[in-house]
N, C-alpha and C positions, 0 to 999 in steps of 0.2 A: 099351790098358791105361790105367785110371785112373790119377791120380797119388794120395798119400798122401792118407787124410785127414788133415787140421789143424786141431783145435779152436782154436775160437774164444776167445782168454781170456777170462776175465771181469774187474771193474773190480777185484778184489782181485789179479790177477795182473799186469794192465797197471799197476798202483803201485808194482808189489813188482820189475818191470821198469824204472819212471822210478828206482827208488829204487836200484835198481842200475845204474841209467849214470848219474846224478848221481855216485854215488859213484866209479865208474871215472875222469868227469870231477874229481870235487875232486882225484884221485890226481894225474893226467894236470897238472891246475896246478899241482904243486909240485915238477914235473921238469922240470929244465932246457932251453927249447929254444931253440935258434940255429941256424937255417938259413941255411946261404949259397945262394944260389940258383945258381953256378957249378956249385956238389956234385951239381945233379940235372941229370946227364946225361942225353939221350935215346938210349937204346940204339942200338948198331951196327946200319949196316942191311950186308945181305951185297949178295954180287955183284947188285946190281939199278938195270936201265936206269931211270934218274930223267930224266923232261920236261927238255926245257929251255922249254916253250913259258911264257911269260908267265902267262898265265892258269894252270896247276897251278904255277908256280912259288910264286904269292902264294897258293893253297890250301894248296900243303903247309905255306906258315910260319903259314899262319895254324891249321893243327892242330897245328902241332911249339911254337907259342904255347902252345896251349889243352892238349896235353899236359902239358908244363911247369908250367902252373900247376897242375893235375890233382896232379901229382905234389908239385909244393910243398902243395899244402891236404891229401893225404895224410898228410903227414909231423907236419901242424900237427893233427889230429884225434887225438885217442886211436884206436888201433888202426888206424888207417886204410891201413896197408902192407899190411892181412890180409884186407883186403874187396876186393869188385868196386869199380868205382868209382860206380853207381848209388846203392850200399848205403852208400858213404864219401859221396856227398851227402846222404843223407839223415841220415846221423849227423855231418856237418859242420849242417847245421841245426838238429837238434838241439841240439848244443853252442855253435852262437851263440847259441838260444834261452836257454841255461844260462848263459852267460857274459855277456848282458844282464839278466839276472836276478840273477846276484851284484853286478854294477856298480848297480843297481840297489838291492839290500841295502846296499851300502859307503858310496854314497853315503846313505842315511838312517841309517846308524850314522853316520855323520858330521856330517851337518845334526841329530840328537840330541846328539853329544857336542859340537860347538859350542854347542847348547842350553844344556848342561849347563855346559860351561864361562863362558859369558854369566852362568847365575846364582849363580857359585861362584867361590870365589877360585882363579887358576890353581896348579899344584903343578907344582915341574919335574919335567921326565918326563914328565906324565898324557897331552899330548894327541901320543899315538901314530897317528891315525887318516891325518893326510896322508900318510905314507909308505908306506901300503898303497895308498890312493887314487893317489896319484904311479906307484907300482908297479903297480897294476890298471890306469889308465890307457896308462903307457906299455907296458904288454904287449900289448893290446887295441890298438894303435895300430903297435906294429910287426910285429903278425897281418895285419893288413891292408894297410901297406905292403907287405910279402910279394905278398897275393895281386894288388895291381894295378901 
């Protein structure tokens, strides 16, 4: 039995797709997330003879490691409790691509409105830009501590 066909998109559908998980990601940034990495449990294993030998001892920790963090970068991806886990890395890629691309925007909206304030008189209030920068920063920095 053949599998489905799947057209191919074209570049007007693969834009209308970035354009659509950009937007899922901007959503995905302005929800609250705080992981404790105690909260991700690895599931109960039932009645089952586990090694004791040495050598599978430090295999299993080292997949009950890598599941762990599997499940934390889940948690941290938009959607990513609803997918395989193949499919949550490639859309955790994605979304780091997304999220150096805004740190990237923030930061030149900023090296602009320093600009701007350089050749203007300052106004209180006006230069609001550090505490989004402070705040993209420190979010992007406790993403990461997360995963290592």
């Amino acid at each position: 039995m053949n599998p489905p066909y799947m057209p191919v998109p074209s570049i007007h559908e693969w834009s209308s797709l970035e354009t659509m998980r950009e937007m899922i990601f901007r959503i995905a940034m302005m929800q609250p997330n705080k992981i404790d990495p105690e909260s991700v449990k690895p599931p109960k294993r039932k009645n089952v003879k586990i090694s004791k030998d040495p050598q599978s001892v430090a295999a299993r920790h080292r997949r009950e490691k890598i599941s762990q963090k599997i499940r934390i970068l889940q948690r941290l991806v938009p959607g990513g409790t609803k997918m395989d886990t193949a499919s949550m890395l490639d859309e955790a890629v994605h979304y780091v691509k997304f999220l150096k691309k805004q740190l990237k925007s923030l930061e030149q909206a900023i090296a602009c409105s320093n600009n701007n304030n350089n050749n203007r008189s300052m106004v209180s209030g006006f230069n609001q830009w550090p505490h989004v920068d402070y705040y993209s920063r420190s979010l992007m920095n406790s993403n990461v501590q997360m995963l290592s």
